[in-house]
C-alpha positions in Angstrom: -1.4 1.3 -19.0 -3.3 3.1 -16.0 -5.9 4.5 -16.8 -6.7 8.7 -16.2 -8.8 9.0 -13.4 -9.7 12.2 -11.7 -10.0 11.5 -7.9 -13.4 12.1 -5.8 -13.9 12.1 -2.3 -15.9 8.9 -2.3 -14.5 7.0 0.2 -15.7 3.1 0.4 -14.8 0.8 4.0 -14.3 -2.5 4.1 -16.4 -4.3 6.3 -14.4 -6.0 9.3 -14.2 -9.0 8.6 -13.5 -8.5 4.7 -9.8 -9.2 3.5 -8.3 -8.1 0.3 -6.0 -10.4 -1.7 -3.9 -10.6 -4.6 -1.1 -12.2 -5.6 1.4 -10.4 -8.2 4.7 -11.5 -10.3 7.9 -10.1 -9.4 7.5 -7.0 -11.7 4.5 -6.6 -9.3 1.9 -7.4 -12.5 -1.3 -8.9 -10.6 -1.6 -12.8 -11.4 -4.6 -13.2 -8.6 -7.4 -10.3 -7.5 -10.0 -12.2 -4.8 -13.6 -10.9 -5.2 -13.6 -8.1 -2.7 -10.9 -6.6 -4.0 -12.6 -6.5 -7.4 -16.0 -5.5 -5.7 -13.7 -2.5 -3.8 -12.0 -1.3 -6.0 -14.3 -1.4 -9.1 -12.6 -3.3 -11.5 -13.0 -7.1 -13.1 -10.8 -9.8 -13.1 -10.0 -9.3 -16.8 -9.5 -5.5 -16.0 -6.6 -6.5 -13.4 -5.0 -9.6 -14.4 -1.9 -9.0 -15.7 -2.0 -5.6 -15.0 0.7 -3.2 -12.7 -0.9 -3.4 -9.2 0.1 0.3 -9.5 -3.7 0.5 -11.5 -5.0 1.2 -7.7 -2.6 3.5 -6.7 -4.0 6.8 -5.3 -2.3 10.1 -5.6 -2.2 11.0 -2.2 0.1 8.1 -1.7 3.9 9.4 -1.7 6.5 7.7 -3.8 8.9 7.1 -1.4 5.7 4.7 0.6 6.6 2.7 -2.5 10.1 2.6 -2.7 10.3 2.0 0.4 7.7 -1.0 0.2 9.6 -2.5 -3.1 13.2 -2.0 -0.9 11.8 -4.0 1.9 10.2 -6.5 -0.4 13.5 -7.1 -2.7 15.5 -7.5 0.5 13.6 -10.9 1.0 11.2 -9.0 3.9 8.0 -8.8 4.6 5.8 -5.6 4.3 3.3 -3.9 6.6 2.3 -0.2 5.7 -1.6 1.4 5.0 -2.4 2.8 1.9 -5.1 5.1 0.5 -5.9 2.4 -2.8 -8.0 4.4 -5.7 -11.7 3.0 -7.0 -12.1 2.7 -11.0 -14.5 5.6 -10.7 -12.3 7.9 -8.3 -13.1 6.7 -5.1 -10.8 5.2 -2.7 -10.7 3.2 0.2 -7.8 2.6 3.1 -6.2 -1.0 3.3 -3.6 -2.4 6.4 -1.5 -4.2 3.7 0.8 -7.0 4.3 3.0 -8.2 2.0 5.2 -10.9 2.1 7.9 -12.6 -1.3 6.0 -15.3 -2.7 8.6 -18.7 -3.4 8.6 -21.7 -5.5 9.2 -25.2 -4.0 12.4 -24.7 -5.3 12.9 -21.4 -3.4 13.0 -19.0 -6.4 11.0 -15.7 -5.7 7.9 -16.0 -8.4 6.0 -13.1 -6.7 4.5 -11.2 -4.2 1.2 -11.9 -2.1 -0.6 -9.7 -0.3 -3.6 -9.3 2.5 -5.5 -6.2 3.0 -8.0 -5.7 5.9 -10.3 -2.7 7.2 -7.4 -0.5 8.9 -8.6 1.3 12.2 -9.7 4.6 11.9 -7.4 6.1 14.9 -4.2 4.6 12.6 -5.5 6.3 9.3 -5.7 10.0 11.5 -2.0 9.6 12.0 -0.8 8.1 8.9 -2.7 10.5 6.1 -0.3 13.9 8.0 2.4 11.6 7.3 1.7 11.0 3.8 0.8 14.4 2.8 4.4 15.9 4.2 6.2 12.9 2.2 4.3 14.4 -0.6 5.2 17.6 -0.2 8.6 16.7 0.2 8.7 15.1 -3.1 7.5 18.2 -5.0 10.1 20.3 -3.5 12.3 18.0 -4.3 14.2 16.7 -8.1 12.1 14.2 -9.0 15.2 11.6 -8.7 15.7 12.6 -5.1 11.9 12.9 -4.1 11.0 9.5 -2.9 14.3 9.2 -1.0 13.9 12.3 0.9 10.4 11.7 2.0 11.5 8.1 3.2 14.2 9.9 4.8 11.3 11.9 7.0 9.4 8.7 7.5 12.4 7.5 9.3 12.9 10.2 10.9 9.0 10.1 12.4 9.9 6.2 12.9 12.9 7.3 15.3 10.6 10.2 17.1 8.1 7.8 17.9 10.4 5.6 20.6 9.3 2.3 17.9 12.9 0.3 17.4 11.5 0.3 13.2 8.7 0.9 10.5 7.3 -2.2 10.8 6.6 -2.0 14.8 5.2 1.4 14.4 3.3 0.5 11.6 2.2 -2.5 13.8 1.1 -0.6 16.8 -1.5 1.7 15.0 -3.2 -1.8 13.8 -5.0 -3.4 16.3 -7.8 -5.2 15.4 -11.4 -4.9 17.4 -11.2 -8.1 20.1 -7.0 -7.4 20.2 
């Protein structure tokens, strides 16, 4: 179960050249947490394995970010999106995420993996307006139809941005120092 935690405005950066892993099952339970994402995000290995990766999630972050990510991912495609990730004592910190379907050798799906990195600070100016209207969406919304409609307004910002799809635009605010 997640555990209540009242948000602060702590905010913790990853250092450049830190990356965030984990690996997860399909039910996105967390089966792998690397060491700076334990350091990060305040919690121990015991205190994450096992556990919905959800245990992170900050509530600033829209639903439909989500829903979207899990409808990409079930589709057999990889995902590229920033989220605002929350610390085990209220702080948070901004990833770049990537995820991409984890298979066997036999080509079943047995999970997800993903890489975070330090996202640029230009990208995160852009992106948290975004956010907070898909989160306003969804409380004017039915709670069924909340996530949809506010991923119906990120495709909308998609289109008015000239980028042919999420991923592209989500790719463009993401350039790494030396790119």
């Amino acid at each position: 179960m997640k555990p209540k935690i009242i948000p602060n405005n702590i905010e913790r950066k990853l250092e450049d050249q830190d990356f965030i892993v984990s690996k997860t099952d399909t039910t996105g339970r967390i089966t792998y947490a690397n060491r700076i994402f334990m350091q990060i995000c305040g919690y121990s290995e015991e205190q994450l394995l096992h556990v919905q990766h959800n245990i992170i999630r900050h509530p600033d972050m829209p639903r439909g970010v989500f829903k979207f990510m899990w409808d990409t991912l079930k589709a057999g495609n990889e995902f590229f999106g920033f989220a605002k990730n929350m610390c085990s004592d209220g702080g948070f910190y901004w990833v770049f995420a990537n995820i991409t379907p984890d298979y066997s050798s036999e080509g079943e799906l047995q999970g997800y993996y993903s890489v975070r990195r330090k996202p640029p600070d230009s990208a995160i100016r852009i992106i948290e307006p975004v956010y907070a209207h898909m989160l306003e969406i969804e409380r004017t919304s039915n709670k069924a139809d909340g996530p949809s409609n506010a991923i119906n307004y990120l495709v909308d910002v998609v289109k008015q941005s000239g980028a042919p799809d999420y991923n592209h635009l989500v790719l463009s605010l993401y350039k790494p120092k030396g790119v």
